[in-house]
N, C-alpha and C positions, 0 to 999 in steps of 0.2 A: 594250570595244573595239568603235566602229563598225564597220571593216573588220573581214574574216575573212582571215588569215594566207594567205598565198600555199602553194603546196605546199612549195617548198625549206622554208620556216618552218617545216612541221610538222616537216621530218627535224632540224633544229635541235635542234627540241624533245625529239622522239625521242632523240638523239645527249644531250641533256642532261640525260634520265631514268638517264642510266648515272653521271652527277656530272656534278661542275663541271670546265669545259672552258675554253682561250681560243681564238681563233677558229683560229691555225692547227692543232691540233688537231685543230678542228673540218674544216677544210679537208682534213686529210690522214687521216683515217677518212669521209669523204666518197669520198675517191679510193680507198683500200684495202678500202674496204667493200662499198661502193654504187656502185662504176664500174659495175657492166653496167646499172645502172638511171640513174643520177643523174651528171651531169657538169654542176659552178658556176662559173662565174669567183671568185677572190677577191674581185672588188669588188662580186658578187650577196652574196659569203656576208656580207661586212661589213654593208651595207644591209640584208642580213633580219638582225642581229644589233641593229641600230641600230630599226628596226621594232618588234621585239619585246620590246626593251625600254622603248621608247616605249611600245607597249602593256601594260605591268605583266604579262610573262611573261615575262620569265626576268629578271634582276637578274646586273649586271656588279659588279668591283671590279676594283682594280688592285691589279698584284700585281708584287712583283719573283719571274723565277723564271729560276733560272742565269744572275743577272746583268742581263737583260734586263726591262725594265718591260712586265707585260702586261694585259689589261684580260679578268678571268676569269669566266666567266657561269656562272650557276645555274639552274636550274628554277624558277618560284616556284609557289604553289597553285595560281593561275590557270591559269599555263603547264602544269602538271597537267594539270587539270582537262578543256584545252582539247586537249590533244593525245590525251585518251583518248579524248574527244566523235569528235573523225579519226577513229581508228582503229578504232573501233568502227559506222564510218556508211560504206556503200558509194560511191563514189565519185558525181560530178554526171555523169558523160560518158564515154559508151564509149569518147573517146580518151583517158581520163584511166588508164586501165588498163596500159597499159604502164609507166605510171612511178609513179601515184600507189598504186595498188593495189598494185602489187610492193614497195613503200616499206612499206603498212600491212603485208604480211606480214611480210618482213622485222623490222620493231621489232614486231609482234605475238607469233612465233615465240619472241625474245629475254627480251620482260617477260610474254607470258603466252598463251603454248604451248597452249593450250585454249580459246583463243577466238577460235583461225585459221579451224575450219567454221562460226562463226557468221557470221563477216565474211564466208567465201566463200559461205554459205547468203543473205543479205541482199544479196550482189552479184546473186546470181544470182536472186533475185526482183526486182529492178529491172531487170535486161537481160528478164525475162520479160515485164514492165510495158512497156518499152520495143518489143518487140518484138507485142505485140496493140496499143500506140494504132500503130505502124508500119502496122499490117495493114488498120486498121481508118479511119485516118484519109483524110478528105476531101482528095484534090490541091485544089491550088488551079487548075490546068489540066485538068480532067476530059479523059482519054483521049489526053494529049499523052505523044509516046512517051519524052521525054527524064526527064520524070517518074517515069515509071514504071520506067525505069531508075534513076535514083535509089533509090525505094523500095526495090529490088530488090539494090541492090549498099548499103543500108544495113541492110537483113535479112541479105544473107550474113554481112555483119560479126557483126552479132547472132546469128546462130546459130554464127557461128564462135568468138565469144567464149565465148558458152553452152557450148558442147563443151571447149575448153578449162577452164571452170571447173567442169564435171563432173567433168573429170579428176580438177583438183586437190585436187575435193572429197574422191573417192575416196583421193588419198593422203593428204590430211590428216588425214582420218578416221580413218585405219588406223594412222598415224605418231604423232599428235599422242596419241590414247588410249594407246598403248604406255608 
């Protein structure tokens, strides 16, 4: 697959590591599950369903089930394959942590509960990364003040994220070994 799956796609994937699902299913353990993180339209969820199966990750049939004709998807290897690549790789963007990052815990926690500090240990050497080229990187306006507040209030972010994912180090560590 050229493209790289959008994030909803990977909770797809996620969601279809537990079996085979059809999309409203899939719609209504999105909403039951995943509301404090994740909120889809139906016609998002449909399109990354159509996506990814276009991409040879997960594999539909139809199905009659109570009645009603439904179109029910699987996992396939790839889709596998490709959703443990996710889950196990720290996110590209410190905004991506409120939703993508709380997602990888989440189905992390559920299929494999010991590999929650690795994920949070690997986030948190990339906010680290991220936060020395912050430090160290040339403005392109040397000494212009509005810059520098930028810098300034995209390090707090970064140290605020950092602090946060110490935390959660600390619990997971303690939690997840028990």
């Amino acid at each position: 697959m050229a493209e790289a799956p959008f994030p909803v796609e990977f909770v797809v994937l996620g969601l279809l590591a537990r079996g085979p699902r059809h999309g409203y299913e899939l719609k209504k353990e999105i909403e039951h599950e995943l509301w404090p993180i994740w909120h889809i339209a139906t016609s998002r969820l449909y399109l990354a369903l159509a996506r990814l199966e276009r991409a040879g990750l997960i594999r539909g049939e139809s199905r009659s089930t109570g009645g009603r004709a439904r179109r029910v998807y699987r996992l396939t290897a790839a889709g596998e394959e490709r959703l443990w690549e996710w889950l196990r790789s720290p996110v590209p963007a410190l905004r991506d942590l409120r939703v993508e990052f709380l997602a990888k815990i989440y189905f992390l926690l559920e299929l494999s509960p010991g590999e929650v500090p690795g994920l949070i240990a690997a986030e948190i050497e990339a906010l680290e990364r991220l936060r020395d080229k912050l430090q160290h990187e040339e403005l392109p306006y040397a000494g212009s003040p509005i810059a520098e507040c930028v810098r300034g209030f995209r390090l707090g972010q970064v140290d605020a994220a950092l602090a946060w994912l110490r935390t959660l180090q600390g619990k997971f560590s303690e939690e997840v070994v028990r």
